[in-house]
RONU-259625 format. One line per 10 residues: number of its first residue (from 1); their letters; for each residue z, y, x of C-alpha. Coordinates in steps of 0.1 Angstrom, whole numbers, padded with zeros to 4 digits. Layout:
NUM	a	Z/Y/X ~ ...
//
This chain:
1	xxxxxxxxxx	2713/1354/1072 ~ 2733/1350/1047 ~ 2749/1380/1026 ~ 2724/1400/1001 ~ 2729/1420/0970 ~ 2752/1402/0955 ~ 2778/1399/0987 ~ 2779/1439/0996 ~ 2802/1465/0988 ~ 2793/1493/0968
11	xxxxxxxxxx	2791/1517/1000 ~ 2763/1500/1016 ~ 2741/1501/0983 ~ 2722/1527/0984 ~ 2704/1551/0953 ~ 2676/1533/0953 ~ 2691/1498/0953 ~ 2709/1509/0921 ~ 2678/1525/0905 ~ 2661/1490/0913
21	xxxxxxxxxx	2688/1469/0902 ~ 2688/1489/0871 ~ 2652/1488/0863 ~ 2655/1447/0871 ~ 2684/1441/0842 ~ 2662/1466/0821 ~ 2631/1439/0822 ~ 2656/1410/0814 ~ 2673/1427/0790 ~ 2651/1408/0761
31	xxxxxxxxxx	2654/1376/0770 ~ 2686/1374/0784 ~ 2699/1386/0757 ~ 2681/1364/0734 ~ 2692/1331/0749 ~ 2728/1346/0750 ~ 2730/1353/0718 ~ 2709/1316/0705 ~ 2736/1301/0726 ~ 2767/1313/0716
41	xxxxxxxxxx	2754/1307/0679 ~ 2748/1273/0689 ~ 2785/1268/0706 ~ 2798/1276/0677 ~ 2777/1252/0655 ~ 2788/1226/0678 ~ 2822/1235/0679 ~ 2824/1232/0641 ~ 2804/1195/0642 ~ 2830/1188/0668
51	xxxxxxxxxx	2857/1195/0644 ~ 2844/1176/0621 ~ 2832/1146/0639 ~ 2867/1146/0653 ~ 2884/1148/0613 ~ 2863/1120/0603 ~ 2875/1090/0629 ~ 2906/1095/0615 ~ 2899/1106/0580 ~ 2864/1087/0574
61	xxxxxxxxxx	2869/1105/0534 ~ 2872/1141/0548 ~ 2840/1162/0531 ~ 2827/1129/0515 ~ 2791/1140/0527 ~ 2771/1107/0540 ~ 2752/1131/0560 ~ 2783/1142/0583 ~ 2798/1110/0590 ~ 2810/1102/0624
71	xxxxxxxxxx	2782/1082/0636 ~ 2758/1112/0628 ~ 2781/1142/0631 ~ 2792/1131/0667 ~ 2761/1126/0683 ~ 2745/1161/0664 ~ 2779/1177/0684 ~ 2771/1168/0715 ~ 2733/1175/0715 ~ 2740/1210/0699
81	xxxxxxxxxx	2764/1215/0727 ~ 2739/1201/0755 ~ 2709/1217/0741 ~ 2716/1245/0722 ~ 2744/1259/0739 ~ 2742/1249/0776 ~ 2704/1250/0778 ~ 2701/1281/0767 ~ 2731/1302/0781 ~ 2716/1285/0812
91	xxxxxxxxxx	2681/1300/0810 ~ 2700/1335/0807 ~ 2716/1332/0834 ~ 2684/1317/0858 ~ 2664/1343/0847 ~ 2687/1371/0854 ~ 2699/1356/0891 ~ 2663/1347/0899 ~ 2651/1388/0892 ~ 2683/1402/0912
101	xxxxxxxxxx	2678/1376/0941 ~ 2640/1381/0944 ~ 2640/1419/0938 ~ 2614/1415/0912 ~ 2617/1430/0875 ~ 2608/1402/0847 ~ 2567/1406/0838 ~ 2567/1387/0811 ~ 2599/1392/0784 ~ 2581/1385/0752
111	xxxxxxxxxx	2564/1348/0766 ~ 2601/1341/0775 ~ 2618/1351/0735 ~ 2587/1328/0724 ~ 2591/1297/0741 ~ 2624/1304/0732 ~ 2620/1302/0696 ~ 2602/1270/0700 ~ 2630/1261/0721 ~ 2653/1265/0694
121	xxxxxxxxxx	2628/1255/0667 ~ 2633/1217/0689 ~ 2674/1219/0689 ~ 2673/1223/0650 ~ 2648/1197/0645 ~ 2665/1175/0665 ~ 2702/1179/0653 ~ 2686/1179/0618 ~ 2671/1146/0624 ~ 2707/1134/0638
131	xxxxxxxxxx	2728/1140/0602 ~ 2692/1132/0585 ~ 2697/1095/0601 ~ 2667/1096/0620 ~ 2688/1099/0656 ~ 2683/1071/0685 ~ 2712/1054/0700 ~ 2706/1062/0731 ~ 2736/1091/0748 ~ 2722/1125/0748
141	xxxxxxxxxx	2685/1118/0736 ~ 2695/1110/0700 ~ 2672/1133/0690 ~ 2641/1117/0668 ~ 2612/1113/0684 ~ 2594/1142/0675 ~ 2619/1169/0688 ~ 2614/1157/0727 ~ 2574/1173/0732 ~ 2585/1205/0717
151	xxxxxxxxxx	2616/1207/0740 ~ 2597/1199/0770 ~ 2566/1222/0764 ~ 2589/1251/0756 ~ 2609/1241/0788 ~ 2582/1243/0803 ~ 2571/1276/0794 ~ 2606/1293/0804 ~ 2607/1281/0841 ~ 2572/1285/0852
161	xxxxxxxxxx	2579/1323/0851 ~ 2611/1316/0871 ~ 2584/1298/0895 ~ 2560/1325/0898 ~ 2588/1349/0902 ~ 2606/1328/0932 ~ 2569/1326/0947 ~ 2559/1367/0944 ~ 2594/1375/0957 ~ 2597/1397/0991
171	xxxxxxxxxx	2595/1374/1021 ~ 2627/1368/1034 ~ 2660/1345/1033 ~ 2661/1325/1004 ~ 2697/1325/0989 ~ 2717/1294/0978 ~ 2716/1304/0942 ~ 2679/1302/0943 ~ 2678/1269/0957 ~ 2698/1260/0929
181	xxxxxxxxxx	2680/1277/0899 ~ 2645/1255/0920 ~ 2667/1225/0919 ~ 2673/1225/0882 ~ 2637/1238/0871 ~ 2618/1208/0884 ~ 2651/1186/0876 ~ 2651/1185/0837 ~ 2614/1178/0835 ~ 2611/1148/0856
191	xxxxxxxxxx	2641/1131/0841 ~ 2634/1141/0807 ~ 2596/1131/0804 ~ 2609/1097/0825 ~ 2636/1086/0799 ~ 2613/1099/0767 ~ 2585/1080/0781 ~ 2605/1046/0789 ~ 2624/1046/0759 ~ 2602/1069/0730
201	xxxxxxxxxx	2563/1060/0744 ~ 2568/1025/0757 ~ 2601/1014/0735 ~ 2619/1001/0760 ~ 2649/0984/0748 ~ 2676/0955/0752 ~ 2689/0957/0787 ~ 2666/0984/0802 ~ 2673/1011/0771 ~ 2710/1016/0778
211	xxxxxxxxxx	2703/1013/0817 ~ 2677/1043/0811 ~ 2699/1061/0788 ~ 2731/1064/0811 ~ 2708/1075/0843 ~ 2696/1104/0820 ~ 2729/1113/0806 ~ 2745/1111/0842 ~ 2717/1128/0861 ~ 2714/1157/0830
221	xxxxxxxxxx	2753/1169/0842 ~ 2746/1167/0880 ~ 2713/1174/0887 ~ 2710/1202/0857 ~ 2741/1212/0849 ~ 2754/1217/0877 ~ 2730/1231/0898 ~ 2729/1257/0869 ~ 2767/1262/0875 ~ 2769/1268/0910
231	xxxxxxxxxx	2737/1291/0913 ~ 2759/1308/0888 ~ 2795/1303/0911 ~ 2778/1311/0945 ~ 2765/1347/0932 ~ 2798/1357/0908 ~ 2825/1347/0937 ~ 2806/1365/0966 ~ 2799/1392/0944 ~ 2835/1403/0929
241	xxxxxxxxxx	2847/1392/0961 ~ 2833/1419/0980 ~ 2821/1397/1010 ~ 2797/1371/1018 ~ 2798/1331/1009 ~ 2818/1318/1036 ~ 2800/1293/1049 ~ 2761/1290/1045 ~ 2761/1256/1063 ~ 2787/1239/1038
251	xxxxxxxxxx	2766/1253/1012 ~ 2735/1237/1028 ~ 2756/1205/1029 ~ 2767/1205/0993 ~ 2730/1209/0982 ~ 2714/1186/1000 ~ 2744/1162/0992 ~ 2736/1168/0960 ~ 2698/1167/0951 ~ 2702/1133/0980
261	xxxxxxxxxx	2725/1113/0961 ~ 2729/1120/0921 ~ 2694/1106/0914 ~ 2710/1069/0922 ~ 2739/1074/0901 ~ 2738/1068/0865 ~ 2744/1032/0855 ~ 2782/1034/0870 ~ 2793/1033/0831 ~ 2777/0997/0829
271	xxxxxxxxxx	2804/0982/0851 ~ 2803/0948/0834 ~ 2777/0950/0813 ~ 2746/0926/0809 ~ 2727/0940/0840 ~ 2725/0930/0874 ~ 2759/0936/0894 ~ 2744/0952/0923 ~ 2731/0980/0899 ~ 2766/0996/0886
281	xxxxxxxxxx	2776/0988/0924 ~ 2751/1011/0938 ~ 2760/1035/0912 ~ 2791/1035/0916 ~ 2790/1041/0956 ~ 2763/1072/0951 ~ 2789/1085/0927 ~ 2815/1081/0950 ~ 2797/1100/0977 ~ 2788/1127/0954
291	xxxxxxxxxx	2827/1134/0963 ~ 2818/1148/0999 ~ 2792/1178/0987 ~ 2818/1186/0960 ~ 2846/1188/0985 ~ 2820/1211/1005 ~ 2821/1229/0973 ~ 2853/1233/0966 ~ 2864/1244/0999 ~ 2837/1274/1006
301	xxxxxxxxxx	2848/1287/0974 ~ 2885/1287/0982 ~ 2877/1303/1013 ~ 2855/1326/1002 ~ 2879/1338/0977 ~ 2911/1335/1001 ~ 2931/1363/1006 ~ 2914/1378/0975 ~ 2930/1361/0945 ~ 2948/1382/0933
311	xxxxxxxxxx	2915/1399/0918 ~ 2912/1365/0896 ~ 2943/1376/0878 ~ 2918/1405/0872 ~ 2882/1402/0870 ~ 2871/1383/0836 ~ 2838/1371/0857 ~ 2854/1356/0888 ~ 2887/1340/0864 ~ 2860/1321/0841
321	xxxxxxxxxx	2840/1308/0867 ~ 2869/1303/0896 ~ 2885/1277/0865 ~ 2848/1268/0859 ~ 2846/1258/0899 ~ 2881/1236/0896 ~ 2863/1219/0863 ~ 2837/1208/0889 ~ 2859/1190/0910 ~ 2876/1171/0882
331	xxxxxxxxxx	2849/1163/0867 ~ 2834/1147/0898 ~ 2866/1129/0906 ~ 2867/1113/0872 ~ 2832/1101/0873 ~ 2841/1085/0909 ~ 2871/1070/0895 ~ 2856/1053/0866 ~ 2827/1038/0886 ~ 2858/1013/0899
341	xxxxxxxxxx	2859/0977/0883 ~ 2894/0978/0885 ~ 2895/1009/0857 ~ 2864/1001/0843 ~ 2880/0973/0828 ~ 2904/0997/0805 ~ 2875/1024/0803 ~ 2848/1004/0789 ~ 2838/1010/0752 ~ 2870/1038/0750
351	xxxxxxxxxx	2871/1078/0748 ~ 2869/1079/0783 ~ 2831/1089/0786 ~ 2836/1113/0759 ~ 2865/1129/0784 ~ 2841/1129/0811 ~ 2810/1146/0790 ~ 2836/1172/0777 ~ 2852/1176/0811 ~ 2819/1186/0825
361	xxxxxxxxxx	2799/1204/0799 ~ 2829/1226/0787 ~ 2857/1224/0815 ~ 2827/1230/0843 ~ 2799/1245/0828 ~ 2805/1262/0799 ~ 2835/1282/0817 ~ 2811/1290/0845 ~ 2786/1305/0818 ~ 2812/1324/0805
371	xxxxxxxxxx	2822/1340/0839 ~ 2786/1346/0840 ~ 2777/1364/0802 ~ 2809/1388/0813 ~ 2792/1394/0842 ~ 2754/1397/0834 ~ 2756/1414/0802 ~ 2770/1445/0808 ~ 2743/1452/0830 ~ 2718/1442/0809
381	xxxxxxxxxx	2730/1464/0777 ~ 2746/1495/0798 ~ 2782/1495/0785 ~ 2810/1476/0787 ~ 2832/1450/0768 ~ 2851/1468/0741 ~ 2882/1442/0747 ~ 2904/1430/0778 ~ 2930/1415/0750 ~ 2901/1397/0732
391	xxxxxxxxxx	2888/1385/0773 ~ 2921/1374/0779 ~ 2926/1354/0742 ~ 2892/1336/0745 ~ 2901/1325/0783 ~ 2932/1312/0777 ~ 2921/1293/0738 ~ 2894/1280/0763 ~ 2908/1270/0794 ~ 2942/1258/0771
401	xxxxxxxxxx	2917/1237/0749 ~ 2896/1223/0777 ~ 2924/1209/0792 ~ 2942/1195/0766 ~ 2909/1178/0753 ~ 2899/1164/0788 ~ 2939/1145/0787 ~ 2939/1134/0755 ~ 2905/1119/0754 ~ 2913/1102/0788
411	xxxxxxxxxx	2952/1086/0773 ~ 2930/1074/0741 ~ 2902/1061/0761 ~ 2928/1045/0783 ~ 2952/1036/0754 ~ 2919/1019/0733 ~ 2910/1000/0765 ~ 2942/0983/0775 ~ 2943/0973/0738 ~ 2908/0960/0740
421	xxxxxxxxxx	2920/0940/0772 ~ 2943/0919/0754 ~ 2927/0892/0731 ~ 2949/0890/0709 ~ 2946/0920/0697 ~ 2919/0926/0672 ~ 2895/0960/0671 ~ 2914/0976/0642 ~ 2950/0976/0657 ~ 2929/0985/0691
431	xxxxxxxxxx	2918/1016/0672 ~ 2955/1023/0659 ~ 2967/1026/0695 ~ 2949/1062/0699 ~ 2953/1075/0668 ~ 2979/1100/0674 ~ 2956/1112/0707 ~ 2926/1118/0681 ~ 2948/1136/0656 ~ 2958/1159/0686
441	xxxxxxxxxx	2922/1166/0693 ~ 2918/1178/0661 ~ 2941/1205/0664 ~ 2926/1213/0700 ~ 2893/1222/0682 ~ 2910/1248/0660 ~ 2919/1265/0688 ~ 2884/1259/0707 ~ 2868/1275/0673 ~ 2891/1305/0671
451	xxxxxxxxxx	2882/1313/0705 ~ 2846/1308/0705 ~ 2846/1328/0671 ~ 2860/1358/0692 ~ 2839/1355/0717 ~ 2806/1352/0699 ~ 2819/1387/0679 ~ 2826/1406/0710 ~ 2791/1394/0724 ~ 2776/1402/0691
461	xxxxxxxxxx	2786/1436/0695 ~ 2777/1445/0731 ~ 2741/1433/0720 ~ 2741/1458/0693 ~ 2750/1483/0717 ~ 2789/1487/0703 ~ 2804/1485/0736 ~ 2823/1513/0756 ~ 2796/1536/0774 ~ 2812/1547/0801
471	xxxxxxxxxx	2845/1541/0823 ~ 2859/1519/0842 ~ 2847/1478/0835 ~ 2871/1463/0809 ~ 2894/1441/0829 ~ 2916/1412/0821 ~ 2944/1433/0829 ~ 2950/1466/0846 ~ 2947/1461/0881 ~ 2980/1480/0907
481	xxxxxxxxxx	2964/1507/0926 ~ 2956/1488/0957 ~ 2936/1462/0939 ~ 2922/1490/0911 ~ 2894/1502/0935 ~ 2879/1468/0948 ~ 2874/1452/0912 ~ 2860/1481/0895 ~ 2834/1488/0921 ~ 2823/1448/0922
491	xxxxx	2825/1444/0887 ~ 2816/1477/0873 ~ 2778/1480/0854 ~ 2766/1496/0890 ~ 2774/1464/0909
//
């Protein structure tokens, strides 16, 4: 079996599926809502630590507070990106797909909003400690020591409801979202209590803290964020689509591709470092077959949504997360292509890694949450966006922005490597060469703030129940009267 709710057309949904569905967004409404709202607060703290991290590598004086220098305000952005914003617009979006795909309204709302507040009583802490100078070294666990028990309990607390509610559902198929959402509940414990143990509880250090720390980081964006983003792609596209996934057994490929091979990758970004060759070698050959589930990926969407895209010109849900799905692919291909000696030797030490972290947390994921907040919380609040013209700014700031970041980090990274190469050449001048990259990057997060601003306004006032009540679903553009009765029904409030 393989089409459900989320793949029929509106004909075939009868009253009561719509009074069900209805009464299942109702129960979510609270904690969906919460985590939306914590994360796009949080996107745009980060956004704003970005821009300023960014300023002060090439203007060390900008501000003149110690506390927001760039060795403290760069690692506080990316962990306020990581954990306050994708976390959390990830729990929204698992709780709401779990309720729709297992039929069951949400029991439990107000344990949810409180481990969330202890969730987010962790991020601050831990960013806090960052620009306090209390941070480890270590990529994406910088924060102090204290902050990891609180993240993990309160983790904890938010998917063993997701758990019960997968376990209660009504016997039946269980959809590839699902499998998914599973994936990354058990996911994010075991490596996060593995790398806080190894490197907080037993101080693990020299050679085996760096090896530890890039496992984490690498296994965080594959086996969290994106099984997060495709639970996400595999219900929107179906859904807006009108029809079901187009291949269940490439999506049964893709997982198991997946979950099989990302736990060996990690070290790939050691490639001539002072660990065992064989290590970055087997890396970087898991890595490179992490190419074959994505191209499983890749392909079931396009099918899927072959024939059909026109409605991507239209549908604010399918355009986010259809760019969110490409984002996937590049950022997979660049991870393979860095795991090579032969680039590795220009990559090393550079921007690079920084291209590949903002390639897949923003390019992939955050896009795909987007899609997903455009699509989830109409239903959750009962009306619709005010704006297509404020849709259509913060998509193309974003996707414009994304881009532009991803290439620029990538020529400095490449540019500060090749420099690095030669010995001549001393660390200074090195720096010099990618300069007028970083300057550029600057101006890319002005436009990344603008649009975040927007968009955490227009979310801000569909919470408060500002939206438009009734009518047709706000669209990115008005859709020609054969594609006008397609999109509304699949992305109306109803769907």
């Amino acid at each position: 079996m393989s089409q459900d709710d989320q793949n029929q057309h509106s004909p075939e949904v009868t009253q009561e599926d719509i009074l069900q569905r209805a009464a299942i967004d109702k129960s979510t409404r609270l904690p969906v809502l919460f985590f939306f709202t914590s994360a796009a607060a949080w996107l745009l703290v980060a956004t704003l630590l970005g821009l300023i991290s960014s300023t002060k590598l090439v203007a060390p004086g900008f501000l003149g507070i110690e506390w927001l220098n760039y060795g403290r305000s760069q690692p506080a952005f990316l962990n306020a990106l990581l954990y306050g914003w994708a976390f959390q617009a990830g729990f929204g979006v698992m709780i709401w797909l779990m309720a729709r795909l297992c039929r069951s309204e949400l029991k439990n709302p107000i344990t949810l909003v409180v481990a969330g507040h202890f969730w987010n009583l962790g991020v601050t802490l831990g960013v806090g400690g960052i620009l306090a100078g209390l941070g480890t070294p270590m990529k994406w666990l910088e924060f102090p020591s204290f902050a990891w028990p609180i993240l993990l309990i309160s983790y904890s607390l938010i998917v063993v409801w997701l758990v019960v509610m997968f376990t209660a559902r009504r016997r039946g198929h269980v959809f590839i979202s699902q499998w998914y959402v599973l994936a990354a509940c058990f996911t994010f414990p075991w490596l996060y209590l593995t790398a806080n143990l190894f490197l907080n509880v037993m101080k693990k250090s020299g050679v085996a803290g760096p090896a530890i720390a890039s496992w984490y980081a690498n296994n965080i964006l594959f086996l969290w964020l994106v099984p997060v983003g495709l639970a996400s792609s595999y219900f929107i596209i179906p859904k807006i689509v009108g029809k079901p996934i187009h291949s269940y057994q490439l999506a049964t490929l893709a997982f198991w591709g997946l979950v099989g091979l990302a736990p060996w990758t990690g070290a790939q970004d050691l490639v001539g470092g002072p660990i065992p060759a064989l290590i970055p070698a087997f890396a970087g050959t898991a890595q490179v077959l992490l190419l074959i589930p994505v191209i499983a990926v890749a392909f079931n969407h396009y099918l899927t949504v072959r024939g059909q895209h026109g409605l991507v010109e239209l549908s604010p849900s399918l355009r986010f997360t259809f760019f969110g799905s490409i984002g996937y692919v590049v950022v997979s291909v660049m991870a393979a292509g860095l795991s090579f000696m032969t680039v590795a030797r220009y990559t090393a030490f550079s921007y690079t890694q920084d291209a590949v972290a903002m390639t897949g947390i923003y390019m992939f994921f955050t896009m795909t949450m987007f899609g997903a907040i455009y699509f989830i919380v109409p239903r959750v609040t009962g009306c619709e966006w005010l704006s297509g013209a404020r849709i259509r700014f913060h998509f193309w700031g974003s996707a414009y922005a994304c881009i532009a970041m991803c290439v620029l980090l990538l020529a400095a990274g490449f540019s500060h490597g090749a420099a690095i190469d030669e010995w001549e050449k001393d660390l200074q001048s090195a720096i010099i060469f990618s300069r007028g990259y970083l300057i550029g990057r600057i101006m890319i997060w002005l436009f990344l703030a603008a649009a975040n601003f927007v968009f955490l306004i227009h979310l801000a006032l569909m919470v408060m129940n500002r939206g438009r009540l009734a009518g047709t679903p706000t669209l990115i553009h008005q859709p020609h009267e054969d594609q006008a009765e397609p999109v509304i029904i699949t992305e109306g409030i109803k769907a």
